[in-house]
N, C-alpha and C positions, 0 to 999 in steps of 0.2 A: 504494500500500500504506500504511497506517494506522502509526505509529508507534510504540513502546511509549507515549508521554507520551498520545498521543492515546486510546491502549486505555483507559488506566488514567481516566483523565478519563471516558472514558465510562461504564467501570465504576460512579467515583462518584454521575455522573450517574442512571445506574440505579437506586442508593440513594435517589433521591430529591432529590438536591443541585443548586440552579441551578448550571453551571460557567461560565456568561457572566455571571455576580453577583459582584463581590467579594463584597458581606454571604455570599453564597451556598458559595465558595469556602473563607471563612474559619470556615463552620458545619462545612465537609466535613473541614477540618483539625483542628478541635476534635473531630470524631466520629471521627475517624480514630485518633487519640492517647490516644482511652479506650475505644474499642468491642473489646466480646471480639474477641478474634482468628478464633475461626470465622463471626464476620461478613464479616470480609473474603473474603469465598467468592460466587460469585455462588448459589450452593444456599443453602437457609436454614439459619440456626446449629443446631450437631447434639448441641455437645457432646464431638464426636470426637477422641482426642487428636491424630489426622493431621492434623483438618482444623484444628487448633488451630497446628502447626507451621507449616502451609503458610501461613494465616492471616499469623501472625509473621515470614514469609520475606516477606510482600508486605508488610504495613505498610510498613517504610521506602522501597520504588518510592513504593507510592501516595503516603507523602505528598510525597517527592522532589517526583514529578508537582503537585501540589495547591500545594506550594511555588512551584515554576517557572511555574506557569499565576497567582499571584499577585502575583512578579513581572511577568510580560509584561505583566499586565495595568495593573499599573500606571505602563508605561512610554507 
C-alpha cells in the first residue's frame, strides 16, 4: 500500500514536477507556496470556495511531503 508521502509526491508529480530532481523538487516547493489553492486539486482550478479550503487543508501535507523527499534526498 502506497503511503500518504508517497501519494502526495505523486500528486506533484502529476503537476508536472520531476520528484527524483532536487532542481525539480525545489521548483514543486516554490509552486506549492504560491499556487492558488484550488490548484492543489487534482481537477483543474475552479475558483470554488470548497475547493479553495480543501486546497489550503492540503498545502501544508504537500509541502511536508516535498520537504521530507528533499531531505532524503539529500542524505
Amino acid at each position: 500500500m502506497n503511503t500518504q508521502q508517497e501519494m502526495n509526491l505523486k500528486f506533484i508529480e502529476s503537476k508536472g514536477f520531476d520528484i527524483y530532481d532536487l532542481k525539480g523538487l525545489h521548483e514543486a516547493l516554490k509552486w506549492l507556496k504560491t499556487v492558488d489553492a484550488d490548484s492543489l486539486l487534482y481537477s483543474e482550478p475552479t475558483g470554488n470556495e470548497f475547493d479553495n479550503k480543501v486546497g489550503e487543508m492540503r498545502r501544508p501535507m504537500l509541502i511536508s511531503s516535498v520537504e521530507t523527499a528533499i531531505k532524503e534526498f539529500r542524505k
